[in-house]
C-alpha positions as CSV (number, residue, x, y, z in Angstrom):
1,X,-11.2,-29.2,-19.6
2,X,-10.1,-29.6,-16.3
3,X,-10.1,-26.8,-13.8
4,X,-9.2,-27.4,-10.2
5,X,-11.1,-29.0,-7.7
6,X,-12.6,-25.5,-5.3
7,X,-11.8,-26.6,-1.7
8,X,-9.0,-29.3,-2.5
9,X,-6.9,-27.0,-4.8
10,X,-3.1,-26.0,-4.4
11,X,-2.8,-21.9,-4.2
12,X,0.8,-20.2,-5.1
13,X,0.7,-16.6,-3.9
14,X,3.7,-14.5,-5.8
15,X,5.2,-11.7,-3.6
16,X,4.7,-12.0,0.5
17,X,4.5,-7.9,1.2
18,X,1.5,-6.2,2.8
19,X,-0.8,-7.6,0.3
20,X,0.5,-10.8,-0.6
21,X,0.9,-12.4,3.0
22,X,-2.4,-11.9,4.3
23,X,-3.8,-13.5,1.5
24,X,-1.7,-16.6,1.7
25,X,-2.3,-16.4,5.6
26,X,-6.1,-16.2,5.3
27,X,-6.3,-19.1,2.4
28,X,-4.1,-21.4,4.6
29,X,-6.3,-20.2,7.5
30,X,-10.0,-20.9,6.2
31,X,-11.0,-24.3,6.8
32,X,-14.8,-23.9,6.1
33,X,-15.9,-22.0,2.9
34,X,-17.6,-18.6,3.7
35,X,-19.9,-19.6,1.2
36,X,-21.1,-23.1,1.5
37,X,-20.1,-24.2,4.8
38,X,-18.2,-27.2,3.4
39,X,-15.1,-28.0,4.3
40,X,-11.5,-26.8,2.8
41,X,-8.8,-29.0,2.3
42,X,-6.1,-26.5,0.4
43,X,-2.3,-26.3,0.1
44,X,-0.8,-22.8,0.0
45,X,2.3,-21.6,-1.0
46,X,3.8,-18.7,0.0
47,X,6.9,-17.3,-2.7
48,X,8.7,-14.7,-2.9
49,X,12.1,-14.4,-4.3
50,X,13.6,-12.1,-1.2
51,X,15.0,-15.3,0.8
52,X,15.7,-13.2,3.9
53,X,12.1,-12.1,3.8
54,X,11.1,-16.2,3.6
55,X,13.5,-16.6,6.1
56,X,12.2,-13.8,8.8
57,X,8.4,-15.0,7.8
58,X,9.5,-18.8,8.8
59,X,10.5,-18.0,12.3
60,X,7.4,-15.9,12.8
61,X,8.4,-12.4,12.1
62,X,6.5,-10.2,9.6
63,X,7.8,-7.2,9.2
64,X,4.9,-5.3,7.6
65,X,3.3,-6.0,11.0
66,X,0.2,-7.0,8.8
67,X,0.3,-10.6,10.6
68,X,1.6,-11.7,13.8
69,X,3.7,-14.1,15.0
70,X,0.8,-16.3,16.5
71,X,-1.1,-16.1,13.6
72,X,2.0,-17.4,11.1
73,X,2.9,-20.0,13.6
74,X,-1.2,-21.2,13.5
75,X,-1.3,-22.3,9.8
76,X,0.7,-25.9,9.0
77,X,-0.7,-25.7,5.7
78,X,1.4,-22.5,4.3
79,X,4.3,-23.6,3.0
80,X,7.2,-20.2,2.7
81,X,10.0,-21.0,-0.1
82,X,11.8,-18.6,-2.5
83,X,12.5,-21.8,-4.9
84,X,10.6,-21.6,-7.9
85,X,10.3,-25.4,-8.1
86,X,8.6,-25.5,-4.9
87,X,5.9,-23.9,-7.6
88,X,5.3,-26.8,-9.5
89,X,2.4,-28.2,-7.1
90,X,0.7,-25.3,-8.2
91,X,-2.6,-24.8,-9.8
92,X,-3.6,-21.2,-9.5
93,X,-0.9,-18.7,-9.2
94,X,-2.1,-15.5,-7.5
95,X,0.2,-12.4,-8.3
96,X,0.4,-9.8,-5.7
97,X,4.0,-8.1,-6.7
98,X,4.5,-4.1,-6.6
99,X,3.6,-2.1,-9.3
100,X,5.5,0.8,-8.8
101,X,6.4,3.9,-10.9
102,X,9.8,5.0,-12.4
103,X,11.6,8.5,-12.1
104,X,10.0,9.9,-15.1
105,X,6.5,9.3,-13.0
106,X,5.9,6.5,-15.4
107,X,4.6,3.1,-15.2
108,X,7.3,0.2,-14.2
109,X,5.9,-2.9,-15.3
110,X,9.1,-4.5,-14.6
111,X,7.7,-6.8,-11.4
112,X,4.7,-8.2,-13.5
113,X,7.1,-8.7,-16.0
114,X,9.3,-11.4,-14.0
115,X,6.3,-12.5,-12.2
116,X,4.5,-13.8,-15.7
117,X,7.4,-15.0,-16.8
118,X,8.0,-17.1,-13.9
119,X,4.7,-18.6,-13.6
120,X,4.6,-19.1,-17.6
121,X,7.8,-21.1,-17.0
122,X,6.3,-23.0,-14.3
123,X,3.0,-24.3,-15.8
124,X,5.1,-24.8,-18.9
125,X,6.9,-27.5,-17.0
126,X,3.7,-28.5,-15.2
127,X,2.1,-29.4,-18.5
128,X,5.2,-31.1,-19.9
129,X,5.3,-33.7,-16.6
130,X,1.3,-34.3,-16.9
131,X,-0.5,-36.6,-18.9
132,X,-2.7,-34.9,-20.6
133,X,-5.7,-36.3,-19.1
134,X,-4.9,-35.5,-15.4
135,X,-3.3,-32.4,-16.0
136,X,-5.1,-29.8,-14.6
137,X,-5.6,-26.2,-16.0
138,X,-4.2,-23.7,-14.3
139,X,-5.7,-20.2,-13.6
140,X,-3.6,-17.0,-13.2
141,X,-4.9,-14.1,-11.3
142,X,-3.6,-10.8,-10.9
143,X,-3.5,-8.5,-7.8
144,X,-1.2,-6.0,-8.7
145,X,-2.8,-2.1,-9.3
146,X,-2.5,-1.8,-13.0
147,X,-4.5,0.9,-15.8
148,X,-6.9,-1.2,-17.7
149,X,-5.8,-3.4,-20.5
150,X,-2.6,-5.0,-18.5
151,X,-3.1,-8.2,-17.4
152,X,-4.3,-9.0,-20.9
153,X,-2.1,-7.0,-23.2
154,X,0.8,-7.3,-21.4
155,X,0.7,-10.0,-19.2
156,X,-0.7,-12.7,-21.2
157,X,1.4,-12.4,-24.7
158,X,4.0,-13.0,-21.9
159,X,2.6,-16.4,-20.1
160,X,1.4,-17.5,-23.7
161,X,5.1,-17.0,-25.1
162,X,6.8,-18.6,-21.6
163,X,4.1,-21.3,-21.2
164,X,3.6,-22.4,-24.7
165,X,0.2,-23.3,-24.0
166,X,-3.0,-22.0,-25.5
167,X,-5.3,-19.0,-23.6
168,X,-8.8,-19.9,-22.2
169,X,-8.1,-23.2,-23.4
170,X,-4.9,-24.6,-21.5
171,X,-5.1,-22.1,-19.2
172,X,-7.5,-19.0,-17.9
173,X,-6.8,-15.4,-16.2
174,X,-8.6,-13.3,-13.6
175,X,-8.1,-10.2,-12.3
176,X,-8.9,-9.3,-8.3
177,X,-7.4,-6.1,-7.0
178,X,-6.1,-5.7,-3.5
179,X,-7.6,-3.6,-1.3
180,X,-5.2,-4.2,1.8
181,X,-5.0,-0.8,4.0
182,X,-1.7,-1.1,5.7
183,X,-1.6,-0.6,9.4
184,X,-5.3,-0.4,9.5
185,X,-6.7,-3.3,11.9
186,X,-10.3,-3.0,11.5
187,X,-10.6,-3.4,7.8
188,X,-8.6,-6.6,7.5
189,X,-8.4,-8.6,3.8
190,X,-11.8,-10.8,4.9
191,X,-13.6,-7.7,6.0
192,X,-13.3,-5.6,2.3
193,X,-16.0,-6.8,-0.4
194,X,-13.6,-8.2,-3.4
195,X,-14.2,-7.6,-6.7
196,X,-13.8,-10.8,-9.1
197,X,-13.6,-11.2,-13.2
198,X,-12.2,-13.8,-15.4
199,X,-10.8,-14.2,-18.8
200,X,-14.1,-16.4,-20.0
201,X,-17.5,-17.0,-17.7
202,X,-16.1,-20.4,-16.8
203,X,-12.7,-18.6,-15.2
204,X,-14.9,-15.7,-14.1
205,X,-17.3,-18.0,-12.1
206,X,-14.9,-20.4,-11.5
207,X,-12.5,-17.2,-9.2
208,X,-15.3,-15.6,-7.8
209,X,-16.1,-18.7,-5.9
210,X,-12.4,-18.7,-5.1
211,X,-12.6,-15.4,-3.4
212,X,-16.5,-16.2,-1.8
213,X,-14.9,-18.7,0.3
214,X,-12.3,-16.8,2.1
215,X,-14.1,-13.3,2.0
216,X,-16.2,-13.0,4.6
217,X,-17.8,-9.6,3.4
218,X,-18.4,-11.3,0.0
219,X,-17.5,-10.6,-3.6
220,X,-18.9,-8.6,-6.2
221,X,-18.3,-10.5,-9.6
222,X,-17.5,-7.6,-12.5
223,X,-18.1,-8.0,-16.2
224,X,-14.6,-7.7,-17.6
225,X,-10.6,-8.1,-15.8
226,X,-10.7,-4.3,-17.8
227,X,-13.9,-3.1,-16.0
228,X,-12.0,-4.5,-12.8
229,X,-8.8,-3.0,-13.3
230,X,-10.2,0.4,-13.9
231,X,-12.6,0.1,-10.9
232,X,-9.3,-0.1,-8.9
233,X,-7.3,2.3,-10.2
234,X,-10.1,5.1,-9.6
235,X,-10.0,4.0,-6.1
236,X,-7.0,5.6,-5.0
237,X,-7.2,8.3,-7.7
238,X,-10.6,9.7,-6.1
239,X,-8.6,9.9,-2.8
240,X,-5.7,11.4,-4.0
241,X,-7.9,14.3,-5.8
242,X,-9.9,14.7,-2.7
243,X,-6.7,15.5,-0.6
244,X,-5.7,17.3,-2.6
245,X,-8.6,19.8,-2.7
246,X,-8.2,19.9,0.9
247,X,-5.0,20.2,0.4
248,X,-5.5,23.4,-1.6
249,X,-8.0,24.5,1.0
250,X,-5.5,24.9,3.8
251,X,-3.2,26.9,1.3
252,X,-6.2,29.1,0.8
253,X,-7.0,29.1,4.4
254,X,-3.5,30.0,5.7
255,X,-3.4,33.4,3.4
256,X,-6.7,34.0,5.3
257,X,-5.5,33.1,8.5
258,X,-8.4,30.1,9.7
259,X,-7.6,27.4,10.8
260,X,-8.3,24.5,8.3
261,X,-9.0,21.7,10.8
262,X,-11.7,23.9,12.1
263,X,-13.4,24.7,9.1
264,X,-13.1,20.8,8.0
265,X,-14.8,20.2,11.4
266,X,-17.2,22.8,11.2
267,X,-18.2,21.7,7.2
268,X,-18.3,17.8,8.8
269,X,-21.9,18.4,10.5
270,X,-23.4,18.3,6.9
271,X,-24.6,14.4,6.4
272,X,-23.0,14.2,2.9
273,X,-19.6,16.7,3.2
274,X,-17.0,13.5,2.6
275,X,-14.3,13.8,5.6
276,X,-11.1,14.5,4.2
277,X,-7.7,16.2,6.0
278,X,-4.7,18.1,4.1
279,X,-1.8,16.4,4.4
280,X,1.4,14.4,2.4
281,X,0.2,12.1,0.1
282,X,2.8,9.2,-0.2
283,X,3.3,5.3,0.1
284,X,2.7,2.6,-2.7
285,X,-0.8,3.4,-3.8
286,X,-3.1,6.4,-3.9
287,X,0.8,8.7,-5.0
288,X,1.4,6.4,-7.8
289,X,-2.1,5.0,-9.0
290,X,-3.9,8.1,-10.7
291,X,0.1,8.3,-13.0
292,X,-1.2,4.2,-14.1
293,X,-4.6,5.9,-15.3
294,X,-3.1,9.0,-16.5
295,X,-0.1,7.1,-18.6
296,X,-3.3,4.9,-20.3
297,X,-5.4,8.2,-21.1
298,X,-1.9,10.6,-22.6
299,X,-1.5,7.1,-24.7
300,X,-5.1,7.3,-25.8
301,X,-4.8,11.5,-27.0
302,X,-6.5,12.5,-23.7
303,X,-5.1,14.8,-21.0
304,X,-6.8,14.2,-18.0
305,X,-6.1,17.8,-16.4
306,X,-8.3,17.4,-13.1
307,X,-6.0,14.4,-12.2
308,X,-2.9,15.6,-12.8
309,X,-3.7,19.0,-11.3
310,X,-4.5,16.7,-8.1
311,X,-1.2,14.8,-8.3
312,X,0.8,18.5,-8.8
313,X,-0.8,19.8,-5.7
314,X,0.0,16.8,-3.6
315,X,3.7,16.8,-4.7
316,X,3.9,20.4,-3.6
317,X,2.9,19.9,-0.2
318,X,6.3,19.3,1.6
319,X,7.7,22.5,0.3
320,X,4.7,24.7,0.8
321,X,4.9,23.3,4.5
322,X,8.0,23.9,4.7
323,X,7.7,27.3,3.8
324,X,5.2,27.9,6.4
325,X,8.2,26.5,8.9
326,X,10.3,28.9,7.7
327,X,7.9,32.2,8.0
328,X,7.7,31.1,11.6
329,X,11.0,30.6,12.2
330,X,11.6,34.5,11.0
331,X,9.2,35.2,13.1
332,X,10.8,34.1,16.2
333,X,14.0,34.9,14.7
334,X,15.4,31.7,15.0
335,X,16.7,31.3,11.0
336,X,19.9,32.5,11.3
337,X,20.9,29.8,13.9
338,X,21.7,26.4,13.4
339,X,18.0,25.1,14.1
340,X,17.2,21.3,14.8
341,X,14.4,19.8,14.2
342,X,12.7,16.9,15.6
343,X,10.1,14.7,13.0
344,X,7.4,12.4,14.2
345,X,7.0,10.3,11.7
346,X,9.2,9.1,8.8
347,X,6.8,6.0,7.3
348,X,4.0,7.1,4.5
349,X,1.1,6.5,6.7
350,X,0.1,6.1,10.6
351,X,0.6,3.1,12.4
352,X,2.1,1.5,9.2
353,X,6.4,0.4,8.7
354,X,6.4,1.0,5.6
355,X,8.7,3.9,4.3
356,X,8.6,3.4,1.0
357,X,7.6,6.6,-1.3
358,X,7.1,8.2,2.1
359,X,6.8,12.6,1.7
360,X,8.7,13.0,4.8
361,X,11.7,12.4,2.6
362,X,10.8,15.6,0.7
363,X,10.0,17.3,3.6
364,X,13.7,16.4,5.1
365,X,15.2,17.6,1.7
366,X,13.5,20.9,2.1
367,X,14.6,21.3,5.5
368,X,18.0,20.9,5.1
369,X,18.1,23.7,2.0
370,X,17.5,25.8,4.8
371,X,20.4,24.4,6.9
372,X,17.6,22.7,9.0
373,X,19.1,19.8,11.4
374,X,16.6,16.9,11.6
375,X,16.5,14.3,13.8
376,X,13.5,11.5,13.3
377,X,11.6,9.6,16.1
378,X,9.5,6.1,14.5
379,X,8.5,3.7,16.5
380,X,7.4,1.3,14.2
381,X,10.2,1.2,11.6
382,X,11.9,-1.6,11.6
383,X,16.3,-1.6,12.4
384,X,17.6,-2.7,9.4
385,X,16.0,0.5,8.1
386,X,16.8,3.1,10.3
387,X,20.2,4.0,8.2
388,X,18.2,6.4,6.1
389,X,19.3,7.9,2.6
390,X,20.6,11.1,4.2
391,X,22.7,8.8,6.6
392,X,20.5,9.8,9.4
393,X,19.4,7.4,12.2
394,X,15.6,7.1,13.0
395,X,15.3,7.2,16.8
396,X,13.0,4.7,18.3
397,X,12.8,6.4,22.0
398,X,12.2,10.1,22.8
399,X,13.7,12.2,25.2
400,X,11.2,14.8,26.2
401,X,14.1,16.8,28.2
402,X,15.8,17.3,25.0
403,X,15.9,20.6,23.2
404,X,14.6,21.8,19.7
405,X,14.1,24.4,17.8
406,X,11.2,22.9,16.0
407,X,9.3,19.6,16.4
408,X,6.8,18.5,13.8
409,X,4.5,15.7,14.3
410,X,3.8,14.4,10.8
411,X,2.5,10.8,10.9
412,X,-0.2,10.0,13.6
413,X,0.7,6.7,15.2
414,X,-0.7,5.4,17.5
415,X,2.7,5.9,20.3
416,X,1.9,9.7,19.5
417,X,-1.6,10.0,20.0
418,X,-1.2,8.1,23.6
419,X,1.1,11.1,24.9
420,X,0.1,11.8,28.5
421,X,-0.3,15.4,29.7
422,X,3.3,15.4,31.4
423,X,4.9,14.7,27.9
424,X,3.0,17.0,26.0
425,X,3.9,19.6,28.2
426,X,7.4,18.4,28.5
427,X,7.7,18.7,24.4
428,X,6.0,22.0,24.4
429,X,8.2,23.5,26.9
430,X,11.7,22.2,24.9
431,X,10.5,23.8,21.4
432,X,10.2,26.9,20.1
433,X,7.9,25.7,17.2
434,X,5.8,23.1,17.3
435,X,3.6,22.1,13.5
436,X,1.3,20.0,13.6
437,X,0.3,18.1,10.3
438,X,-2.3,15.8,11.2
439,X,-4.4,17.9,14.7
440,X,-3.1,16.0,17.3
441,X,-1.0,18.3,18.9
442,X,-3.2,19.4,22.5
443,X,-4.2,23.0,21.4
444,X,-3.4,25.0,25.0
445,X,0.1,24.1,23.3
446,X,-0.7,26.3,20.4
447,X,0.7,24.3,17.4
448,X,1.0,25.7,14.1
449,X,-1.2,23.3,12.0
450,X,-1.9,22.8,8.1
């Protein structure tokens, strides 16, 4: 048995998005172990099969905004390649690819799929070129948000079948789940405790140390890669069910007229009320997470009611808001025209790019079945994706002398919440209706909020 030396050891990271760059970043970064204090002496490679991604990342733009072009320029030791012989050098393979669902709200595997496979071919040909002596065994650990039983009942028949060698003897498995927030600059990668398991005590040991030396916050080493995949999983699935019962608070609220915002603010004085606001529940994890737990427990003869009554309420949302447009509009009398509307907002969450699984979609959809024009102002999304599915540009600057029926600020970045006086009154003065998702309208301008 030969497992790789700690602080000399040559890292592949699979998949460079919001999770899997700042990991790559940080290992190529660290130089003394959090842990020890010794020093590091580690080679890190950074793959991910999207060559204009490599590309973009190797002259210093990241368009996740999760690192800067400083901090990629600072590391010599990160080497960026979308050649899967570049992987060779490897000896533990860290999988961070997305884990997304399908249209039938189901579990698609199909990422993890190619990424085993890929790293089962590559160690195959690692062993094959080693004497068996020197060759070193390589460890494979998992990222990705999965429902319990995955890495080792899917992903390892896979590496044993691609790699030919033999489990937790050739080679071992862990399981560490991300817990990157995206956009959020505070809690950074080294700042979140990390939870750690193996496939034996040897790997188990052997990857928590792995993760002690870069996390700064330290690790927390679980019993079982199941006990750690289900620890993630519930994660995102307790905040998605605790939106969503604020979520169905401001329905309730609306029929009697108080202002949800308040009352959350009010209820917030008590030490142990948790702080949660009503809003659109998108994006890449705490939408599509509690349907990886759920799929496990339907599988199992369990229907696990209070989490998909969560997930129903939260997929509601756009059209119940945009029903509360719409009795305004009548209101004001302002349905029967060709309306436009202006949206703040178009990624899943503040101060983040990222667009994918983003509500505001929904919200657009609905708008438009009422003949709605909408127009959508992002500062942070990125050109090449400002051609949106409905052939709609995202526009990057706003003109505060233009005209709308209705504006509606539904992602809080950061550009919105520095408004100065003058432009909130300027915006307030060219609207007729002006909702306001997330509180940060000024209230003397009397938006309509959830």
């Amino acid at each position: 048995m030969n497992l790789p030396e700690l602080n000399n050891c040559k890292i592949a990271i699979i998949g460079l998005g919001y999770v899997g760059l700042p990991l790559a970043h940080q290992f190529a970064n660290q130089n003394i172990c959090c842990k020890s204090g010794k020093n590091l002496n580690r080679e890190v490679i950074g793959f991910d099969i999207n060559v204009e991604r490599i590309n973009e990342l190797k002259n210093g733009l990241d368009t996740t905004n999760e690192v800067s072009k400083k901090e990629l320029k600072k590391v010599s030791n990160l080497k960026l390649t979308s050649n899967p012989k570049d992987l060779e050098n490897a000896e533990i393979f860290i999988i961070t690819v997305p884990t997304p669902i399908d249209n039938l709200k189901q579990p698609d595997l199909s990422f993890l799929t190619k990424a085993s496979e890929l790293v089962g071919k590559v160690i195959k040909n690692k062993s094959s070129k080693s004497k068996k002596s020197k060759f070193t065994n390589p460890i494979v650990i998992y990222e990705s948000t999965v429902y319990p039983g995955v890495t080792e009942d899917h992903c390892r028949p896979i590496l044993d079948k691609e790699s030919g060698l033999e489990f937790n003897k050739d080679y071992f498995l862990g399981y560490s789940p991300e817990r990157i927030n995206p956009g959020d600059k505070q809690k950074k990668i080294t700042s979140i405790i990390k939870l750690t398991s193996g496939s034996n005590e040897l790997a188990s040991n052997w990857i928590d140390q792995l993760y002690s030396s870069i996390i700064q916050a330290g690790t927390f080493k679980v019993k079982s890669i199941k006990i750690a995949e289900a620890a993630k999983v519930i994660e995102n699935t307790q905040r998605d069910l605790n939106i969503a019962l604020v979520n169905e608070f401001a329905i309730i609220f609306k029929l009697m007229n108080i202002d949800t915002l308040d009352v959350l603010e009010a209820a917030n004085t008590k030490w142990n009320f948790l702080s949660f606001k009503p809003g659109l529940v998108g994006g890449h994890c705490i939408g599509v997470d509690p349907y990886y737990l759920t799929y496990k427990s339907e599988k199992l003869g369990y229907q696990p009611n209070v989490v998909l009554a969560g997930r129903q309420i939260n997929n509601s949302m756009p059209a119940w808001i945009v029903k509360q447009i719409v009795e305004e509009m009548k209101k004001k009398n302002i349905l029967d025209n060709k309306a436009k509307a202006l949206i703040f907002g178009i990624t899943f969450k503040e101060n983040c790019s990222d667009i994918r699984n983003s509500k505001i979609f929904e919200l657009i959809t609905e708008l438009e079945n009422y003949s709605i024009e909408c127009e959508i102002t992002d500062p942070l999304v990125e050109e090449k994706n400002l051609l949106l599915k409905n052939n709609k540009y995202i526009k990057k600057n706003i003109d505060f002398t233009k005209n709308y029926e209705i504006m509606i600020f539904a992602v809080p970045h950061n550009q919105f919440l520095m408004f100065s006086k003058e432009e909130w009154d300027k915006l307030a003065n060219n609207s007729k209706i002006i909702f306001d998702l997330k509180g940060i309208v000024p209230r003397e301008h009397n938006p309509i909020r959830v």
